[in-house]
GUVOMI-568034 format. One line per 10 residues: number of its first residue (from 0); their letters; for each residue x, y, z of C-alpha. Coordinates in steps of 0.2 Angstrom, whole numbers, plus 5000, padded with zeros to 4 digits. Layout:
BEGIN
NUM> a> X:Y:Z; ... $
//
This chain:
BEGIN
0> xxxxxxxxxx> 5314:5520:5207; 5333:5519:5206; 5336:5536:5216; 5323:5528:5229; 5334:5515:5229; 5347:5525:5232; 5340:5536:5248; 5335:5519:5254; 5352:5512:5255; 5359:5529:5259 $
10> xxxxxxxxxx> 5349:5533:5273; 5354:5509:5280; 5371:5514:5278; 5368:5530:5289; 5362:5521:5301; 5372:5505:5301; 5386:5518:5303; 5376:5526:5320; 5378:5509:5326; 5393:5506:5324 $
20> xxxxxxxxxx> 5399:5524:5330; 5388:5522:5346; 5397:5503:5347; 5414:5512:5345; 5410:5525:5360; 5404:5511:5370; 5420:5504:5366; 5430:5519:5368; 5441:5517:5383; 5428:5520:5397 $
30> xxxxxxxxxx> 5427:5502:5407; 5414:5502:5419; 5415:5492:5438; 5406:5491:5454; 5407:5483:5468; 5392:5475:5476; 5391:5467:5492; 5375:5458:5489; 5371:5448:5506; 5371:5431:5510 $
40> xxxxxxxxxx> 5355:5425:5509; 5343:5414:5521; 5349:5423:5537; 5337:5418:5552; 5339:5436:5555; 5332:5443:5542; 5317:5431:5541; 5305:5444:5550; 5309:5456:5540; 5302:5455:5520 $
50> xxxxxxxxxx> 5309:5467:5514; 5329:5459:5518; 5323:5442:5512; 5334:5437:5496; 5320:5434:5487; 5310:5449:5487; 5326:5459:5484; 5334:5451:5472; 5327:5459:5459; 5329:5476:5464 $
60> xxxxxxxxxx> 5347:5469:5465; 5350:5467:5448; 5341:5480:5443; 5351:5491:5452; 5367:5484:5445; 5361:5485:5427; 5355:5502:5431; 5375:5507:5431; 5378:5496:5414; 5394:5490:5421 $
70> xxxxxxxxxx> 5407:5480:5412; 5414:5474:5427; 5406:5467:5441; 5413:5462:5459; 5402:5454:5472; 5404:5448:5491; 5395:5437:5500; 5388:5425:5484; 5383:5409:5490; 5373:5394:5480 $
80> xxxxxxxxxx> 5353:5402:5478; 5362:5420:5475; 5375:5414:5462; 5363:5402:5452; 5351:5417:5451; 5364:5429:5445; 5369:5417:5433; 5352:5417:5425; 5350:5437:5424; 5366:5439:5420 $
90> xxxxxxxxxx> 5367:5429:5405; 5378:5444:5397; 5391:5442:5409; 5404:5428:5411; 5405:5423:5430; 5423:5419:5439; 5426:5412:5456; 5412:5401:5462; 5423:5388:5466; 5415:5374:5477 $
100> xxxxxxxxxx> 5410:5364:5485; 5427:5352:5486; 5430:5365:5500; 5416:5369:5509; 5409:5355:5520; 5390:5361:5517; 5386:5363:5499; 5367:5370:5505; 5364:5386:5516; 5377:5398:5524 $
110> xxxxxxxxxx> 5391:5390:5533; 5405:5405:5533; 5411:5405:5513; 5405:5415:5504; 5412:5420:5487; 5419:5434:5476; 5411:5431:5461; 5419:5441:5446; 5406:5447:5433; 5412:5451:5415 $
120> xxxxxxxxxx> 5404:5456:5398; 5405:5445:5385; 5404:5457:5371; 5419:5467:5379; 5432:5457:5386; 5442:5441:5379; 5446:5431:5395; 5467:5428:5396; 5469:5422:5414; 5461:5418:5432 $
130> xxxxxxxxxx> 5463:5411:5449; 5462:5413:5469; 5470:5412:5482; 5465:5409:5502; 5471:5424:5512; 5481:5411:5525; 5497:5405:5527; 5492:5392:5514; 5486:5401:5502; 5483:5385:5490 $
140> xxxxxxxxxx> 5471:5378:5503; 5455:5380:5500; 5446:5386:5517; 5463:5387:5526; 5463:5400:5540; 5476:5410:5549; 5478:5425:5561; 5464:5423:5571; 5453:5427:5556; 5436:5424:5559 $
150> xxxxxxxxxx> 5431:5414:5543; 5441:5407:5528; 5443:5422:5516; 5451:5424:5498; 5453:5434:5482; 5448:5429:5466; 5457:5437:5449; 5453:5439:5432; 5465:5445:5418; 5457:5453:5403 $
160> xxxxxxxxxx> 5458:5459:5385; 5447:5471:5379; 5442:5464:5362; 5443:5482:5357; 5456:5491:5360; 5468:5475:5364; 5474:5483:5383; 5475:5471:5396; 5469:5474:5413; 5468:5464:5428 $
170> xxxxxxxxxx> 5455:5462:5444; 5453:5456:5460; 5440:5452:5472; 5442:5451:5491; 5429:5453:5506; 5441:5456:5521; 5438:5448:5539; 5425:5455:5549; 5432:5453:5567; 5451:5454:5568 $
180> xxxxxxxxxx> 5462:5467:5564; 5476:5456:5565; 5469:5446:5550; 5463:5461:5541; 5481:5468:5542; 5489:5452:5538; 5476:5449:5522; 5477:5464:5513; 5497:5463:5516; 5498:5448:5507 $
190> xxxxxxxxxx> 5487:5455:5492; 5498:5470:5490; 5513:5457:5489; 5504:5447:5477; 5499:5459:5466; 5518:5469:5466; 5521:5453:5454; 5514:5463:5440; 5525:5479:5432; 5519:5496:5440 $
200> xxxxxxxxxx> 5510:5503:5424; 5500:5486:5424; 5480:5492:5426; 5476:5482:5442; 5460:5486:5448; 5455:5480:5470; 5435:5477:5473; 5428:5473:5489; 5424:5473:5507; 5438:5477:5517 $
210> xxxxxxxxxx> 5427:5477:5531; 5440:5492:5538; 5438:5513:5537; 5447:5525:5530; 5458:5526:5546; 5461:5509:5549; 5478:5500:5548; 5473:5490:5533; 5467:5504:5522; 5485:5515:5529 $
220> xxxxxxxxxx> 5494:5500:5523; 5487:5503:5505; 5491:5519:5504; 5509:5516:5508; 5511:5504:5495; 5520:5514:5480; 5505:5517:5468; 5487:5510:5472; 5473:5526:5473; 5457:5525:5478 $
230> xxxxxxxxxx> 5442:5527:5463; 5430:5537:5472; 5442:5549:5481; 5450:5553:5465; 5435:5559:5462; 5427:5567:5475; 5445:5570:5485; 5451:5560:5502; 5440:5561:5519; 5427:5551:5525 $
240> xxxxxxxxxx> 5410:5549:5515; 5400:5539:5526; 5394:5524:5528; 5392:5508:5515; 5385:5496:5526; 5369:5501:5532; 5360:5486:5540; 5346:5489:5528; 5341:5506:5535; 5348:5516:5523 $
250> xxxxxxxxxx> 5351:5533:5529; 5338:5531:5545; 5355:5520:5549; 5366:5528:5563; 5381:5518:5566; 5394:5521:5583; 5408:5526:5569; 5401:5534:5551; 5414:5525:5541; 5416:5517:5522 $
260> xxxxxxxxxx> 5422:5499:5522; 5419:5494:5502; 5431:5503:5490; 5438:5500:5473; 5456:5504:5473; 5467:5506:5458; 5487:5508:5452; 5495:5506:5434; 5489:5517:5420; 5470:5520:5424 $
270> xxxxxxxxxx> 5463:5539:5424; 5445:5539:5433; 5432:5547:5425; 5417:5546:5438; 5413:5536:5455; 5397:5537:5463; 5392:5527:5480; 5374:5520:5473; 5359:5522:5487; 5345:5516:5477 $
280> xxxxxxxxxx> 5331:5510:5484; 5313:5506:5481; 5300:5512:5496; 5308:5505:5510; 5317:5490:5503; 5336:5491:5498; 5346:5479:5486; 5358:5475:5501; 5363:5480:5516; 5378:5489:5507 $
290> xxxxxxxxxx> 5378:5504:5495; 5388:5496:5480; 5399:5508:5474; 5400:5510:5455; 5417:5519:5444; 5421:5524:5426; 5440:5521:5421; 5449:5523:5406; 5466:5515:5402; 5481:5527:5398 $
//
């Protein structure tokens, strides 16, 4: 009886240590992040088309995110239906960055905000800091505009502990405007200046939708600032991939310019492990009208 006793409790702390090993390699240094531009949702547009209404595709939205088990999730375009259901599958996850509606003059519907919501795991990170700023010449005006920018844009940040290890990392969110160059230029200029606050070794990871290629001045601009990298082409090396935004159709989509506008961009001490653009679908329906692009980092 005693030696059964003993095989029973050998073989609880066997596995209690498989746990907790499996926890630890969870743990081990690899952060996970994507980047999801999820579509704003109610679009007269898309009425006619089920498969691009938010609520038939919403699930295959989160499903496609937890797919990728990130711990880090950055999303565009999140407006109140989106965030509220996000909120309820995401339980997990601690959201940043829905800040409204003192700023917005609608509180129901799309009227040009939408947010970068910041998406973080509970288990994994102690929050240590947050904010946004409004990519204008008053920043600390909600809404504010500049440089002929089409619609009010900002970045939101969170700084973060991982409970684990005790590194600190930081990350920002920012959808770029669609429509003018100048703005785009002028946006992701003052991001860069904002972010050279922080000492160069600092992890800083840059999510989003810069609504610009590989070519453009914007993206140039990044790669002259001393150094931020690219997650995917450290990966899979520098050129153009192809498209993100698709328009729903996927690869049937055949756009005047192939080009990639949602990138995750990195400087401090990060080493990539993997980056993958994520084409999912199911039949004919797509969780967006964006690939999200998914990375694994460690900190050096």
């Amino acid at each position: 009886m005693f030696r059964r006793i003993l095989i029973i409790a050998g073989v609880l702390l066997s596995l209690a240590g498989t746990a907790e090993a499996r926890k630890k390699a969870e743990y081990g240094g690899a952060h996970r992040v994507m980047t999801c531009n999820i579509r704003i949702t109610g679009l007269e547009a898309d009425a006619p088309y089920p498969e691009r209404v938010w609520e038939n595709r919403r699930d295959l939205c989160v499903e496609t995110i937890r797919s990728r088990r990130p711990d880090i999730i950055c999303m565009q375009e999140v407006i109140y239906d989106s965030y509220a259901y996000m909120k309820e599958k995401l339980r997990d996850y601690v959201p940043y960055g829905f800040a409204g509606p003192e700023m917005d003059p609608y509180t129901e519907g799309y009227h040009f905000i939408g947010k970068n919501v910041i998406f973080f795991r509970r288990d994994r990170y102690e929050f240590v800091s947050a904010g946004c700023y409004w990519l204008s010449e008053t920043p600390l005006i909600g809404g504010s505009c500049s440089w002929n920018t089409t619609r009010a844009r900002h970045c939101n940040w969170v700084r973060l502990r991982d409970k684990r290890s005790g590194r600190e990392l930081r990350v920002l969110d920012v959808h770029l405007d669609h429509k003018s160059d100048e703005a785009r230029r002028e946006q992701i200029r003052m991001v860069m200046d904002e972010c050279a606050q922080y000492a160069a070794d600092f992890p800083q990871i840059l999510c989003g939708d810069f609504n610009a290629g590989i070519d453009s001045a914007p993206i140039r601009y990044i790669r002259t600032v001393d150094g931020w990298r690219e997650m995917y082409e450290s990966v899979h090396g520098p050129g153009e991939t192809g498209f993100t935004a698709h328009a729903f159709k996927g690869g049937e989509y055949k756009p005047k310019k192939s080009r990639r506008i949602d990138f995750i961009f990195y400087r401090g001490d990060v080493e990539v492990r993997e980056a993958e653009i994520v084409r999912d679908r199911k039949g004919a329906m797509y969780p967006s009208d964006h690939y999200f692009l998914f990375s694994e980092f460690t900190l050096r």
